[in-house]
N, CA, C and O atoms as a GROMACS GRO file, in nm:
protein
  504
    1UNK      N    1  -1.813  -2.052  -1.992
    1UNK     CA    2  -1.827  -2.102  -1.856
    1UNK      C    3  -1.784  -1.992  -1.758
    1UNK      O    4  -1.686  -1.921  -1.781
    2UNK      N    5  -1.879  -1.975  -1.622
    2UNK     CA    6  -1.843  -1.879  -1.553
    2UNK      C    7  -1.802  -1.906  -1.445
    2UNK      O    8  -1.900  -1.924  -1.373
    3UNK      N    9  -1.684  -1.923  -1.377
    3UNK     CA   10  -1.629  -1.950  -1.269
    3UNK      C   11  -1.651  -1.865  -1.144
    3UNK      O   12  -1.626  -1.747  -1.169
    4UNK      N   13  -1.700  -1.894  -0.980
    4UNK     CA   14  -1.694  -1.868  -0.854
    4UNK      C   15  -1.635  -1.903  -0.794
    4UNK      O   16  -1.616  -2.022  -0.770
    5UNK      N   17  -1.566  -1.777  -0.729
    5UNK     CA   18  -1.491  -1.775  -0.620
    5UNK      C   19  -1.572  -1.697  -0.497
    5UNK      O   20  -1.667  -1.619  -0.485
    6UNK      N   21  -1.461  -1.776  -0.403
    6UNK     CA   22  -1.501  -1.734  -0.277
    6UNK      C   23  -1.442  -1.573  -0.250
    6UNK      O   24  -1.510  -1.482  -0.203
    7UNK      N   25  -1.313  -1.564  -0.289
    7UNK     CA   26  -1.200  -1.456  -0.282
    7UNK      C   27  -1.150  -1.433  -0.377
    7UNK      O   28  -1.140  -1.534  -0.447
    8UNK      N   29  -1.099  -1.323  -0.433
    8UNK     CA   30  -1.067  -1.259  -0.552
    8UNK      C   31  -0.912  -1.158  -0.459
    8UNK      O   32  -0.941  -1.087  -0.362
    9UNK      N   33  -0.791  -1.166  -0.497
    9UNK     CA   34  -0.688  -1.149  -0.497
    9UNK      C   35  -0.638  -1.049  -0.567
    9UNK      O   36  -0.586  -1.087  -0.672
   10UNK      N   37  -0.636  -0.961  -0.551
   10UNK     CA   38  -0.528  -0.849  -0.678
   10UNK      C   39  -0.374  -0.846  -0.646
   10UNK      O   40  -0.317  -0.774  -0.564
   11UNK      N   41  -0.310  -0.954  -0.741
   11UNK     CA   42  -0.180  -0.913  -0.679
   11UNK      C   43  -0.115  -1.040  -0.646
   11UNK      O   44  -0.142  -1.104  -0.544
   12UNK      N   45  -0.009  -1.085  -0.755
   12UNK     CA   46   0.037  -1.207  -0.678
   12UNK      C   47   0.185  -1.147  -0.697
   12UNK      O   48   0.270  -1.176  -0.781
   13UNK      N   49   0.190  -1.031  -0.565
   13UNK     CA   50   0.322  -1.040  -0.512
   13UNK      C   51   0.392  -1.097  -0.355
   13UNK      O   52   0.374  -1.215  -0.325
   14UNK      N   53   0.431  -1.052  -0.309
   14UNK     CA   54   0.505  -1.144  -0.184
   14UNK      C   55   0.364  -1.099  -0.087
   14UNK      O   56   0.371  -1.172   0.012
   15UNK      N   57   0.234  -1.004  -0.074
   15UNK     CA   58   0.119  -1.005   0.005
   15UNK      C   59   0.058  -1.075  -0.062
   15UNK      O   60   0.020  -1.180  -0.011
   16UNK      N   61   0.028  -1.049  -0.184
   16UNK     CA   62  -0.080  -1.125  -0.261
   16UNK      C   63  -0.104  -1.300  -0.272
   16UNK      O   64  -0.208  -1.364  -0.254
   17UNK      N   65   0.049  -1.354  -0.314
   17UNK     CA   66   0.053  -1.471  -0.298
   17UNK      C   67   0.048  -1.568  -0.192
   17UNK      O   68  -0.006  -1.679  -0.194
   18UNK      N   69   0.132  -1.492  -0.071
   18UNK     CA   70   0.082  -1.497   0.065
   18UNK      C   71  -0.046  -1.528   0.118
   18UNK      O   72  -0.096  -1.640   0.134
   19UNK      N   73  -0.096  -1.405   0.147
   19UNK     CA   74  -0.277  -1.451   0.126
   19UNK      C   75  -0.362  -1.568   0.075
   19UNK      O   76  -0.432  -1.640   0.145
   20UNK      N   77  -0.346  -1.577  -0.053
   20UNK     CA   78  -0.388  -1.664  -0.138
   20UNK      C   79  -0.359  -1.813  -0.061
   20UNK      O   80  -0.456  -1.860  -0.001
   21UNK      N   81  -0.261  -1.872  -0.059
   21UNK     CA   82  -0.177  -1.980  -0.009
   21UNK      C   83  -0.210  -1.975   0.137
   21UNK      O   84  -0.196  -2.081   0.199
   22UNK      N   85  -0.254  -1.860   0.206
   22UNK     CA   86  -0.310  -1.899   0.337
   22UNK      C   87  -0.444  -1.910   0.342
   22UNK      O   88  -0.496  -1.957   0.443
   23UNK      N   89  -0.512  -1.874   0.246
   23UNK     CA   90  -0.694  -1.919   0.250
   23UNK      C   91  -0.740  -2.016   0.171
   23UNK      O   92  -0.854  -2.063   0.169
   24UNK      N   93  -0.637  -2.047   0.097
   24UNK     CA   94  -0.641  -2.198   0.007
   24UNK      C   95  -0.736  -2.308   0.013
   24UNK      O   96  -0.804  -2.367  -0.071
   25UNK      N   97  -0.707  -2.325   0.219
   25UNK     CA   98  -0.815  -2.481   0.215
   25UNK      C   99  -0.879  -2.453   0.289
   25UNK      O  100  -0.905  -2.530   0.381
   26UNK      N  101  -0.955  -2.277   0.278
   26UNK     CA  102  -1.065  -2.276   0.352
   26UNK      C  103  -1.181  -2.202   0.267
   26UNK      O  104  -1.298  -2.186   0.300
   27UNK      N  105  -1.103  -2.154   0.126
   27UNK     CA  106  -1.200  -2.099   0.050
   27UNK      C  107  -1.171  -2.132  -0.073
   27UNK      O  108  -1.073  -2.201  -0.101
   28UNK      N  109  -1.260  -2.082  -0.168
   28UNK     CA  110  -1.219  -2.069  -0.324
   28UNK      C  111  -1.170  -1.934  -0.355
   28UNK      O  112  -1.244  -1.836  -0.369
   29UNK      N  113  -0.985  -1.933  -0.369
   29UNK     CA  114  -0.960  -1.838  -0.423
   29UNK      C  115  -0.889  -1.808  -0.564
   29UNK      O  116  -0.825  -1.890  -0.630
   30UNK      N  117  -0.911  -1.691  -0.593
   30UNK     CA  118  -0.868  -1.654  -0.698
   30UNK      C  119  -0.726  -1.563  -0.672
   30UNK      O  120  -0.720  -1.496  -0.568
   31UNK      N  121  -0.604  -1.562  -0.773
   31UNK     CA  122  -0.524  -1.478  -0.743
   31UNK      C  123  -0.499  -1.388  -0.895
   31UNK      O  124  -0.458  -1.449  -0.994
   32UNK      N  125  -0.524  -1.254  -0.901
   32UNK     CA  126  -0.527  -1.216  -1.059
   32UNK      C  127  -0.425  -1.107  -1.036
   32UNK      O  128  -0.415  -1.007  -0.964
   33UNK      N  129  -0.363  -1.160  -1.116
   33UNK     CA  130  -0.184  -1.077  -1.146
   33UNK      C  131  -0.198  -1.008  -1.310
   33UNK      O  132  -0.209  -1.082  -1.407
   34UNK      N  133  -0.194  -0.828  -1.325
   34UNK     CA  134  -0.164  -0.774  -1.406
   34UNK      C  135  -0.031  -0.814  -1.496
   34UNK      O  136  -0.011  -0.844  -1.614
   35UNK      N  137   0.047  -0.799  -1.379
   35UNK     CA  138   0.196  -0.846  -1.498
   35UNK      C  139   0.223  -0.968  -1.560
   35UNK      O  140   0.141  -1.058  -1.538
   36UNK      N  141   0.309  -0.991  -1.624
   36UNK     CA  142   0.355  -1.102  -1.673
   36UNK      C  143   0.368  -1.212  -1.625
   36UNK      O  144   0.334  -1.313  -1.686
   37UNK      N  145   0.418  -1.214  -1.512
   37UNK     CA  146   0.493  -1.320  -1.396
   37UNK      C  147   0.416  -1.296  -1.258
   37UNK      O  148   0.358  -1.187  -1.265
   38UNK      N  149   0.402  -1.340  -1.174
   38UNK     CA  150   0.411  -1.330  -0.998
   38UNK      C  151   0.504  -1.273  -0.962
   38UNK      O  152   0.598  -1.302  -1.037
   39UNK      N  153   0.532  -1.206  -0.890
   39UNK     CA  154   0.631  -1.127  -0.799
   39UNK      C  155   0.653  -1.014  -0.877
   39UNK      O  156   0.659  -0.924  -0.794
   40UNK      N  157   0.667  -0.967  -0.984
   40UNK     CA  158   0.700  -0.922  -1.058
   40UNK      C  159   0.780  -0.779  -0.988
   40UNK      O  160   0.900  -0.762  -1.010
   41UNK      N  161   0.711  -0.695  -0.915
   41UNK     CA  162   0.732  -0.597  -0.838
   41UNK      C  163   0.781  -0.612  -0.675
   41UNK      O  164   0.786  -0.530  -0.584
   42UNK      N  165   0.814  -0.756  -0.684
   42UNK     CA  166   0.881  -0.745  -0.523
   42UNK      C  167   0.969  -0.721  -0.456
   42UNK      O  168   0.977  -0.721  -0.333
   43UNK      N  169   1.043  -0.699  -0.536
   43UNK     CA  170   1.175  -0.612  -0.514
   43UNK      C  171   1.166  -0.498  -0.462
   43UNK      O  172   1.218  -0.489  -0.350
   44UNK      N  173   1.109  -0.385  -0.513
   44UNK     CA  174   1.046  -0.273  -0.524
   44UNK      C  175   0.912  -0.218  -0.449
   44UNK      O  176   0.882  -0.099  -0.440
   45UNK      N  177   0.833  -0.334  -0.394
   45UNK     CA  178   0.739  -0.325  -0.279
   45UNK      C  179   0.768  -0.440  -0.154
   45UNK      O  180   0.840  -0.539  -0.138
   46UNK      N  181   0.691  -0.381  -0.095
   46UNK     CA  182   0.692  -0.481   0.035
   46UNK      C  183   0.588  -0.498   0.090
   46UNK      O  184   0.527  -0.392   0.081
   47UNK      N  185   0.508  -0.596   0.163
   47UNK     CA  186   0.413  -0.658   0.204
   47UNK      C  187   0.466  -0.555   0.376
   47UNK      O  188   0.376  -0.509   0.447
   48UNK      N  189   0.605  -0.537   0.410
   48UNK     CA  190   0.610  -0.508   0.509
   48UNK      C  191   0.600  -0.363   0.521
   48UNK      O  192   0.593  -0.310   0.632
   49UNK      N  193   0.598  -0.294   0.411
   49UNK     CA  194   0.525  -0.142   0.466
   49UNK      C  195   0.399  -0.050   0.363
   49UNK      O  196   0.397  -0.022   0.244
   50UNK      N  197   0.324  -0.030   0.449
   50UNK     CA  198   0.231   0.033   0.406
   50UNK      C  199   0.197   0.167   0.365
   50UNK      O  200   0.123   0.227   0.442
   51UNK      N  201   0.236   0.229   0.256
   51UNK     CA  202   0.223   0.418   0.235
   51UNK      C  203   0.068   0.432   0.193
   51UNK      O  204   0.047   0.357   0.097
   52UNK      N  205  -0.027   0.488   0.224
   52UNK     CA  206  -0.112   0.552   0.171
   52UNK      C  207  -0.095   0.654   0.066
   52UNK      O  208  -0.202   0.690   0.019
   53UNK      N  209   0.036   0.723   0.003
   53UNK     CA  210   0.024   0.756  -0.105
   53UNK      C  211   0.086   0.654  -0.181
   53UNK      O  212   0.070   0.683  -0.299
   54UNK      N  213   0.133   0.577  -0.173
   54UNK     CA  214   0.185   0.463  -0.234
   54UNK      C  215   0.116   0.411  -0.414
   54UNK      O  216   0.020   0.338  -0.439
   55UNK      N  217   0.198   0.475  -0.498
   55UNK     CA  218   0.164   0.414  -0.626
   55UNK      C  219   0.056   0.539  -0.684
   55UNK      O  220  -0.033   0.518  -0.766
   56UNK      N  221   0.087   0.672  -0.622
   56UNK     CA  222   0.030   0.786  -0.654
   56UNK      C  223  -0.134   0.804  -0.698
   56UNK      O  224  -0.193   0.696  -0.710
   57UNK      N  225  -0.204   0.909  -0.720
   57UNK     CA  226  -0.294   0.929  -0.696
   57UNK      C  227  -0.402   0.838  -0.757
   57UNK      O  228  -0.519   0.838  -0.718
   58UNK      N  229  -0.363   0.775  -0.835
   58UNK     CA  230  -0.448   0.665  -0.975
   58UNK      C  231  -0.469   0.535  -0.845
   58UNK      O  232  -0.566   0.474  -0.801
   59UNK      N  233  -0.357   0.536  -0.824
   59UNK     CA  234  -0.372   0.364  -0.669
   59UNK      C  235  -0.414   0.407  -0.555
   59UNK      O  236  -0.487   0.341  -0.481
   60UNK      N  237  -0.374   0.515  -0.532
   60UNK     CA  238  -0.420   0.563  -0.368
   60UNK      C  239  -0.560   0.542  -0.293
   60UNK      O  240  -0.566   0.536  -0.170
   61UNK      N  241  -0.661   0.532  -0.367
   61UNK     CA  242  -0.800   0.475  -0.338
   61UNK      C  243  -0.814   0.369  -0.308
   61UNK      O  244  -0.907   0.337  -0.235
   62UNK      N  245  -0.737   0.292  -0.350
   62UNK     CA  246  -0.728   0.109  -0.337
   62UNK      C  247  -0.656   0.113  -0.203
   62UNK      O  248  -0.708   0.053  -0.109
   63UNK      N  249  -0.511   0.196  -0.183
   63UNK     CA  250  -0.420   0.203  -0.110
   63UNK      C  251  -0.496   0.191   0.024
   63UNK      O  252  -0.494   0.102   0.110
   64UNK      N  253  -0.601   0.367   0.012
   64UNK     CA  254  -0.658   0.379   0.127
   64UNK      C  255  -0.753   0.260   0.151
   64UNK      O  256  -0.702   0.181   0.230
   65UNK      N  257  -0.862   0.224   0.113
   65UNK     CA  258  -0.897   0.145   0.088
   65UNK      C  259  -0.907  -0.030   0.193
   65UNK      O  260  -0.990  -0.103   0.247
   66UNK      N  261  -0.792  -0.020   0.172
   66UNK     CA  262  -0.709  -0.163   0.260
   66UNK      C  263  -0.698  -0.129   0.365
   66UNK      O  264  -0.705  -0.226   0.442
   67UNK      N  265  -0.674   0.029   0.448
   67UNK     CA  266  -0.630   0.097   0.577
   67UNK      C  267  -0.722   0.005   0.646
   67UNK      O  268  -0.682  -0.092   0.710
   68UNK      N  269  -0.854   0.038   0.632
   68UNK     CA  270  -0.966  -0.012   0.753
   68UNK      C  271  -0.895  -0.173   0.798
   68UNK      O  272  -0.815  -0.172   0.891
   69UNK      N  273  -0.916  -0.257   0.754
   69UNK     CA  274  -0.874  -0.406   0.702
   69UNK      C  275  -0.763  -0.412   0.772
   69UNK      O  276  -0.762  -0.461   0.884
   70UNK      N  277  -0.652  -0.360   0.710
   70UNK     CA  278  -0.531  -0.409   0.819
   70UNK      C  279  -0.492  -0.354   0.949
   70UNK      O  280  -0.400  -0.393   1.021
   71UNK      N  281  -0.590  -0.237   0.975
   71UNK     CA  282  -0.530  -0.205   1.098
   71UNK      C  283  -0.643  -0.265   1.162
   71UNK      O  284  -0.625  -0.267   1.283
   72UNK      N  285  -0.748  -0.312   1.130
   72UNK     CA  286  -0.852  -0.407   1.260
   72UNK      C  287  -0.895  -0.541   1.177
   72UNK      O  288  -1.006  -0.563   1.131
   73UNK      N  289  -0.775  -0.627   1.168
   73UNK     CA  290  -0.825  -0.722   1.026
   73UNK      C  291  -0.922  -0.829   1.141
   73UNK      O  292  -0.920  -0.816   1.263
   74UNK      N  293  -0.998  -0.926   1.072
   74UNK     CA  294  -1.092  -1.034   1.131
   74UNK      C  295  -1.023  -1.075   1.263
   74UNK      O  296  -0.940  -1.016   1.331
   75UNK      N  297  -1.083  -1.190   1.277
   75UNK     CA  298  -1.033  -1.264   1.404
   75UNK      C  299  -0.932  -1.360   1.368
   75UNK      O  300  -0.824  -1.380   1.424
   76UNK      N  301  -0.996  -1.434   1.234
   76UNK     CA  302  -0.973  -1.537   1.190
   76UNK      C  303  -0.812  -1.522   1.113
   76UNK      O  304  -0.766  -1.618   1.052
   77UNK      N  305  -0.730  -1.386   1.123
   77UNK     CA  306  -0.647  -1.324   1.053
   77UNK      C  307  -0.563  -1.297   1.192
   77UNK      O  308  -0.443  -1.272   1.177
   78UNK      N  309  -0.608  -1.299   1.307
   78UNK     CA  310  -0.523  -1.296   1.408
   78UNK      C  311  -0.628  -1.161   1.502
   78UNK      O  312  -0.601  -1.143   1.621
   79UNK      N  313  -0.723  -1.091   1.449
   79UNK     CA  314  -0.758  -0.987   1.487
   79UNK      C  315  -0.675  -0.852   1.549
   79UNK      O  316  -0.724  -0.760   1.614
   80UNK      N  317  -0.523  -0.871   1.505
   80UNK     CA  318  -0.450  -0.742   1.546
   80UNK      C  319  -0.401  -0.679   1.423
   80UNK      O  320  -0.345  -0.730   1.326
   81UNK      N  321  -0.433  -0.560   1.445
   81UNK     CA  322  -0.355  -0.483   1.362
   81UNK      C  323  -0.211  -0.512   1.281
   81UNK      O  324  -0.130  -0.557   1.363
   82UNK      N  325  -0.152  -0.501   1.143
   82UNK     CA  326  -0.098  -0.530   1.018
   82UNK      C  327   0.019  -0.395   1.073
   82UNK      O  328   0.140  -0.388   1.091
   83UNK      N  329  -0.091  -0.306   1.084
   83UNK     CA  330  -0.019  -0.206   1.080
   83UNK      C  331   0.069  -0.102   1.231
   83UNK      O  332   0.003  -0.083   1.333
   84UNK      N  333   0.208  -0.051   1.220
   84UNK     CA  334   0.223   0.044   1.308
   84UNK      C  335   0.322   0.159   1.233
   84UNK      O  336   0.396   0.164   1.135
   85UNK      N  337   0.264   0.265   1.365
   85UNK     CA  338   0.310   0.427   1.254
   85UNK      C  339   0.440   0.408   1.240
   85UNK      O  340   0.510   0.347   1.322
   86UNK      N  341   0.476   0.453   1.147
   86UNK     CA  342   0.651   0.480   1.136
   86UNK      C  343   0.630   0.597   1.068
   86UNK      O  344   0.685   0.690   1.127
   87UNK      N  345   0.566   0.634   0.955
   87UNK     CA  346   0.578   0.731   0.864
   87UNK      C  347   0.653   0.712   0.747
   87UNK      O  348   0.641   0.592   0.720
   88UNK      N  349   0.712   0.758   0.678
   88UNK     CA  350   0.762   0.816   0.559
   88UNK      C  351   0.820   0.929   0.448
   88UNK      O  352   0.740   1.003   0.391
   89UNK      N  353   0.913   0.934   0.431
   89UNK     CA  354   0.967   1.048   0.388
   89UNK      C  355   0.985   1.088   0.218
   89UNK      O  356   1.056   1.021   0.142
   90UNK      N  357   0.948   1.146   0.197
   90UNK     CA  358   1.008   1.187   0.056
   90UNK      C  359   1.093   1.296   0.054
   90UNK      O  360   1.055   1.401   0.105
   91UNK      N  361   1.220   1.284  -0.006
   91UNK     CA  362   1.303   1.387   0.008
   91UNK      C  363   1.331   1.456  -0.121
   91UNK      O  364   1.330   1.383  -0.220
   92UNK      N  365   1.364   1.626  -0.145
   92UNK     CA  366   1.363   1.708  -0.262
   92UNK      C  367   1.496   1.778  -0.240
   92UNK      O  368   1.528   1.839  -0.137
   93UNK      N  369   1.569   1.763  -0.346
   93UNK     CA  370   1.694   1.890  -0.324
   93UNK      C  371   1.609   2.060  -0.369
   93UNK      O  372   1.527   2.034  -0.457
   94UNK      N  373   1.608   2.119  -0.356
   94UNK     CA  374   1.580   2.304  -0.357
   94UNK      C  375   1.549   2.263  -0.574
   94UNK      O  376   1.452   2.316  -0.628
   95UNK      N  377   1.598   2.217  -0.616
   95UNK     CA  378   1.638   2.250  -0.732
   95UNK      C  379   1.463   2.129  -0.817
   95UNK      O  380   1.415   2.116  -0.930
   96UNK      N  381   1.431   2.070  -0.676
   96UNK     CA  382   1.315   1.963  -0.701
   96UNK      C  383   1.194   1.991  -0.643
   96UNK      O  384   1.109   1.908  -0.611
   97UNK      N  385   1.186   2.151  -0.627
   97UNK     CA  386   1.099   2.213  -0.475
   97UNK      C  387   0.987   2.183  -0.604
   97UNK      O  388   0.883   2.130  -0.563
   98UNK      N  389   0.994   2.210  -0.766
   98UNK     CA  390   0.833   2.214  -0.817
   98UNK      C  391   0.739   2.051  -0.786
   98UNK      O  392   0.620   2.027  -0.765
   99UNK      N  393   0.883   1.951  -0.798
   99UNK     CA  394   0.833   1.871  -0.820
   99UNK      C  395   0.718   1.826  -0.695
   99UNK      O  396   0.606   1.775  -0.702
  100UNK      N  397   0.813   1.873  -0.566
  100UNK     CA  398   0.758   1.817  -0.429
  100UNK      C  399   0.594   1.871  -0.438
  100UNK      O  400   0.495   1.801  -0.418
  101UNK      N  401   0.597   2.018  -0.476
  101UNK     CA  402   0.451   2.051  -0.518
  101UNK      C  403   0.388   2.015  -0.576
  101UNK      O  404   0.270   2.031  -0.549
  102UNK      N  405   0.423   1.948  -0.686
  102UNK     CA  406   0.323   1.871  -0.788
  102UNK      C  407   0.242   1.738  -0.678
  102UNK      O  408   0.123   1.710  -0.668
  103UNK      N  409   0.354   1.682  -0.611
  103UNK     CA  410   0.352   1.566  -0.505
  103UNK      C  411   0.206   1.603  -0.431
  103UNK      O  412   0.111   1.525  -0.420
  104UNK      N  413   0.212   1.721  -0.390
  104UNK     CA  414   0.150   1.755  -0.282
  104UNK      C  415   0.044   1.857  -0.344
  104UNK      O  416  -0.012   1.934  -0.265
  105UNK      N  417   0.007   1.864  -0.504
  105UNK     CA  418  -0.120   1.907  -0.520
  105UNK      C  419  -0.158   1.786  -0.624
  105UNK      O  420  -0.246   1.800  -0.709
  106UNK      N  421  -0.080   1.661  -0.606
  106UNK     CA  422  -0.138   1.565  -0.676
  106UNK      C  423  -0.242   1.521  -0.586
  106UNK      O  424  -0.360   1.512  -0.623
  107UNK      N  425  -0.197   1.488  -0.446
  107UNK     CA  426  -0.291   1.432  -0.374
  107UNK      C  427  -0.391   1.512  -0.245
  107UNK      O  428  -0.446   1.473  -0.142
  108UNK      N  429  -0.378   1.640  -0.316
  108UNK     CA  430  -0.451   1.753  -0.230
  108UNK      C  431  -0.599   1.739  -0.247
  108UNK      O  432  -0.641   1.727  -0.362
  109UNK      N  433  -0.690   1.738  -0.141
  109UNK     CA  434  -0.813   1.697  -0.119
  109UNK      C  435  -0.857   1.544  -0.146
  109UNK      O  436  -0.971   1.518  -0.185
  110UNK      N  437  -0.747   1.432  -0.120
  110UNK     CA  438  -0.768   1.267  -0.140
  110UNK      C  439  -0.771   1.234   0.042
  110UNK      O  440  -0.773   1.117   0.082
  111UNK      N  441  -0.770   1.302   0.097
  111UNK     CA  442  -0.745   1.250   0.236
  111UNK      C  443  -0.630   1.226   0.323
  111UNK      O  444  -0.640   1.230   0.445
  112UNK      N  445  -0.487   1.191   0.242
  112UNK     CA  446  -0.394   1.134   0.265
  112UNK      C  447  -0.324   1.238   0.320
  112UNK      O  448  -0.305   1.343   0.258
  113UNK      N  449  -0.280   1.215   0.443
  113UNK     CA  450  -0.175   1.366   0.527
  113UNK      C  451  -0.046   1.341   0.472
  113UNK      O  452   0.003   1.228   0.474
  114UNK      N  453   0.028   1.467   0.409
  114UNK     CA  454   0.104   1.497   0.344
  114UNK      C  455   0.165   1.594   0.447
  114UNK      O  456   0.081   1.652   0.516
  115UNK      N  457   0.302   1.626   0.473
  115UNK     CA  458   0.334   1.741   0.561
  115UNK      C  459   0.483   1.774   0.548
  115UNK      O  460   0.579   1.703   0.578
  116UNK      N  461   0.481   1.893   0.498
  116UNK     CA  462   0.619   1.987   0.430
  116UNK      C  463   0.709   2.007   0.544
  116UNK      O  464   0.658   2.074   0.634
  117UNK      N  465   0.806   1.974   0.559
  117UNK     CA  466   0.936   1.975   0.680
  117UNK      C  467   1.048   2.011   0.568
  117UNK      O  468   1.087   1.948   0.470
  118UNK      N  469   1.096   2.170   0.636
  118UNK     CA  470   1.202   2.189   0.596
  118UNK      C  471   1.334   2.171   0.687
  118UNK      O  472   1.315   2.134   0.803
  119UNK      N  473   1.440   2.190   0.654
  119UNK     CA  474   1.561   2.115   0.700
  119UNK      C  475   1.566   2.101   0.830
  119UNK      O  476   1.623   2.011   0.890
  120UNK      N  477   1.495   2.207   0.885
  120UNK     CA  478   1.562   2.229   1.042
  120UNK      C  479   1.462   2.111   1.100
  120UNK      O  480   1.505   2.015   1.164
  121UNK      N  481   1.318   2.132   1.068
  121UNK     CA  482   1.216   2.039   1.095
  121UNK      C  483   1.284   1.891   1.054
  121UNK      O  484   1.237   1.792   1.110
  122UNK      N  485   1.347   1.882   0.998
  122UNK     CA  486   1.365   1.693   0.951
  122UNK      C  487   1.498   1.735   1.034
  122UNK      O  488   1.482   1.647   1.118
  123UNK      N  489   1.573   1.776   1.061
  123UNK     CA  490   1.720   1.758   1.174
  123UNK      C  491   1.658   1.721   1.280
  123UNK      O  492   1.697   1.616   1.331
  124UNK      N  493   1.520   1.810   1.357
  124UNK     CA  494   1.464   1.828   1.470
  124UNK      C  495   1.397   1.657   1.478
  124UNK      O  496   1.404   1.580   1.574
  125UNK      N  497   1.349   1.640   1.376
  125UNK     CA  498   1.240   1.543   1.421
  125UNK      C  499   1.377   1.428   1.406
  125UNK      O  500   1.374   1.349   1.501
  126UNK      N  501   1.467   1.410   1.332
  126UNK     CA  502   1.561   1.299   1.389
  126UNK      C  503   1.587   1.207   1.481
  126UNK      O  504   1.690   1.140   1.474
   0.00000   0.00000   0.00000
């Protein structure tokens, strides 16, 4: 037997389940969770911030992906933007400088702005 849905869900964490539970009695949805449980990762993510490298270069397509959507979502979703800039930091001690490079030729030519600030630059931008 082949089941239709209206909506298809990836993700029943604190966005995913969310969602789901708000289009409930206006569509047929589906909610399809990889892990074991629901939430599984909510500790550890948040519905309340958004990284575009988020979940490294294997997720980042999906990541980007969603950009269009939440920063001009429907009407019927409120029609305002999900999203506002804050940015994000990843930080390296000197002794982690290969790793930061790996960081930053993992996702070299994916689109995602990446931008190297050394100390004085991250004091400055404070």
């Amino acid at each position: 037997m082949t089941a239709h849905y209206d909506i298809a869900i990836i993700g029943a964490g604190i966005a995913g389940a969310s969602i789901a539970a708000f289009l409930e009695s206006g569509a047929s949805v589906v909610l399809l969770e990889a892990e074991d449980a629901p939430g599984y990762h909510t500790t550890g993510r948040s519905a309340a911030f958004w990284d575009e490298s988020y979940g490294g270069p294997l997720v980042q397509p999906l990541t980007t992906a969603s950009g269009p959507w939440l920063r001009n979502p429907p009407a019927a979703f409120g029609g305002e933007s999900f999203l506002k800039e804050r940015g994000s930091l990843t930080i390296a001690r000197a002794d982690e400088a290969e790793a930061l490079a790996q960081l930053a030729a993992d996702f070299a030519g994916s689109g995602v702005r990446l931008e190297h600030l050394d100390e004085a630059q991250l004091r400055a931008a404070a």
